[in-house]
C-alpha positions as CSV (number, residue, x, y, z in Angstrom):
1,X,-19.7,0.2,1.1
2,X,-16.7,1.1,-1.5
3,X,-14.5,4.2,-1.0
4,X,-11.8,5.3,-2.8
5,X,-8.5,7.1,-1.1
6,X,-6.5,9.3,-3.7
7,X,-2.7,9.2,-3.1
8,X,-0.3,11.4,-5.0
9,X,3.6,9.7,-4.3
10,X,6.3,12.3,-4.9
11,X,8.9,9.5,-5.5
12,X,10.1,7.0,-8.0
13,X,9.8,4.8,-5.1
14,X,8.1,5.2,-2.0
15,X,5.8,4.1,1.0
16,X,3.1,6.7,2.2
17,X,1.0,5.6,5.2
18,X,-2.6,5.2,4.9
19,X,-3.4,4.0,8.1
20,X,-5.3,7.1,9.5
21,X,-7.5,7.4,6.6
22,X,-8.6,3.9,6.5
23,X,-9.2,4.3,10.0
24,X,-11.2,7.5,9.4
25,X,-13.4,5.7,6.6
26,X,-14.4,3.0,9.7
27,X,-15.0,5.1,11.8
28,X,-16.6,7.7,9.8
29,X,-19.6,4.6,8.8
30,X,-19.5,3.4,12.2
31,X,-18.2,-0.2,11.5
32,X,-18.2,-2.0,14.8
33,X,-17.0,-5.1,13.7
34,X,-15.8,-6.4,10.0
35,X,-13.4,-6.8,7.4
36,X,-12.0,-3.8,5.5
37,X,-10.2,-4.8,2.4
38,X,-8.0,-2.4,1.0
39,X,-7.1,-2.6,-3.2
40,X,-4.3,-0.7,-5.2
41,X,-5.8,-0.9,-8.9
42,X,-2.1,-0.3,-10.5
43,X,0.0,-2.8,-12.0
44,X,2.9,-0.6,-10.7
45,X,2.2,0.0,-6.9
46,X,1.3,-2.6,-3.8
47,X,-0.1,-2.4,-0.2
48,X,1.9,-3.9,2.5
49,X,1.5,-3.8,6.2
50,X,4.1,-3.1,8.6
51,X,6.0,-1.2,11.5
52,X,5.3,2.4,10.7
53,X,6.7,3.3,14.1
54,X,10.0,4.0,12.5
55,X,10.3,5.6,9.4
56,X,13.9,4.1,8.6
57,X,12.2,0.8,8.3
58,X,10.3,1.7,5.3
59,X,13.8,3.0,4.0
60,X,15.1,-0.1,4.5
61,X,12.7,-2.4,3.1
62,X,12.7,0.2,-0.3
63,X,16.4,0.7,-0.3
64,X,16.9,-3.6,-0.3
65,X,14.2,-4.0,-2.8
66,X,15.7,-1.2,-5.2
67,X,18.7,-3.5,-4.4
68,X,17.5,-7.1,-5.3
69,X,15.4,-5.5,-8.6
70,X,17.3,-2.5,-10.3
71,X,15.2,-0.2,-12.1
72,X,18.0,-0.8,-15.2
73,X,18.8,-4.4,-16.2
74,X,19.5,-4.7,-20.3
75,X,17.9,-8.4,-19.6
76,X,14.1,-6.8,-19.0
77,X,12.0,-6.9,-22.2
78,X,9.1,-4.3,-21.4
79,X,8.7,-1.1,-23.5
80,X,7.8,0.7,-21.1
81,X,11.3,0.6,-19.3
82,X,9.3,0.0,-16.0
83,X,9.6,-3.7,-15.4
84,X,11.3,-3.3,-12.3
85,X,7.9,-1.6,-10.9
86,X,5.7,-4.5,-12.0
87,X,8.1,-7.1,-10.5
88,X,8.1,-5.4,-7.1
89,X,4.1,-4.8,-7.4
90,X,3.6,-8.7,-7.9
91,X,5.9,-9.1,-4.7
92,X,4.0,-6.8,-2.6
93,X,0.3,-7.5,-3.9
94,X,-2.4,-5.4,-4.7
95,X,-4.7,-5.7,-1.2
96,X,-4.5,-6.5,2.4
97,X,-7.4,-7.6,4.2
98,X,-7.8,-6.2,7.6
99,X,-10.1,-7.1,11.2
100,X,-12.2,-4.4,12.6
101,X,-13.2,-4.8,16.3
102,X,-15.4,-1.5,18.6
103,X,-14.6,1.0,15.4
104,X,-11.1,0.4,15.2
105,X,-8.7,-1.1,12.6
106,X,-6.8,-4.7,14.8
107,X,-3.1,-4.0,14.1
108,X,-0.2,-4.8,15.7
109,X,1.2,-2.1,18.2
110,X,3.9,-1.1,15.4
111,X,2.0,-2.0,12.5
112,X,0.8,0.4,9.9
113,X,-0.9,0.2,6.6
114,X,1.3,1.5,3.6
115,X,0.7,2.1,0.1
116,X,3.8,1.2,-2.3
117,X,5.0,3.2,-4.9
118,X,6.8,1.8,-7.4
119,X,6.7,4.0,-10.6
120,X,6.2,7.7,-9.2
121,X,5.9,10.2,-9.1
122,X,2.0,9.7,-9.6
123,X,-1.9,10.4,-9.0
124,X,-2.9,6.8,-7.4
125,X,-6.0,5.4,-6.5
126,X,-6.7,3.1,-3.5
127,X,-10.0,1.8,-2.6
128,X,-11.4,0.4,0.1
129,X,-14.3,-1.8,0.6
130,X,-15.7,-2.6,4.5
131,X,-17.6,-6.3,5.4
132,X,-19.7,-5.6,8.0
133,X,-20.3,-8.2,10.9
């Protein structure tokens, strides 16, 4: 089965946890056990797993990469001036596989599922396709 999650980011740059909706579209088709693989379609957004416990961590992780690629840099060559969003998209990656076991999504006890917005503010798709067995 292939759902789609719509996400709209209110930032240039931002992560917005999807975690409860994946785990919604599991349990909502009854997956005991399987593989749900989740896709960002956008050359200018990611997916990344990690602690969602703490929001500051997501701050963090944003406010370092903002550091390490600048969205201004007279040495980038696309038109678009959004280079620095497709760099940090490649870094990230455009899907995470993740185990399901009785229903549930197997993460870590901190661990969270976030979508990662490079070029916002925008209307973004995510979809989401669930391996059953």
């Amino acid at each position: 089965m292939l759902e789609k999650l719509d996400v709209r980011t209110q930032r240039k740059t931002e992560f917005v946890s999807i975690t409860k909706q994946i785990q919604q579209i599991v349990k909502r088709n009854q997956i005991q056990s399987g593989i749900c693989h989740i896709y960002v379609p956008h050359t200018t957004a990611g997916i990344t797993i990690n602690e969602s416990a703490d929001p500051m961590v997501s701050h963090d992780i944003l406010l370092i990469i903002d550091e390490i690629i600048p969205f201004v840099d007279r040495r980038y060559q696309h038109m678009e001036d959004n280079s620095a969003a497709h760099v940090k998209a490649s870094l990230f990656g455009s899907s995470e596989p993740v185990i399901i076991e009785n229903e549930k999504l197997v993460l870590g006890t901190w661990q969270g599922i976030f979508f990662c917005e490079f070029d916002g503010p925008r209307n973004r798709e995510i979809y989401v396709k669930i391996l059953e067995g």
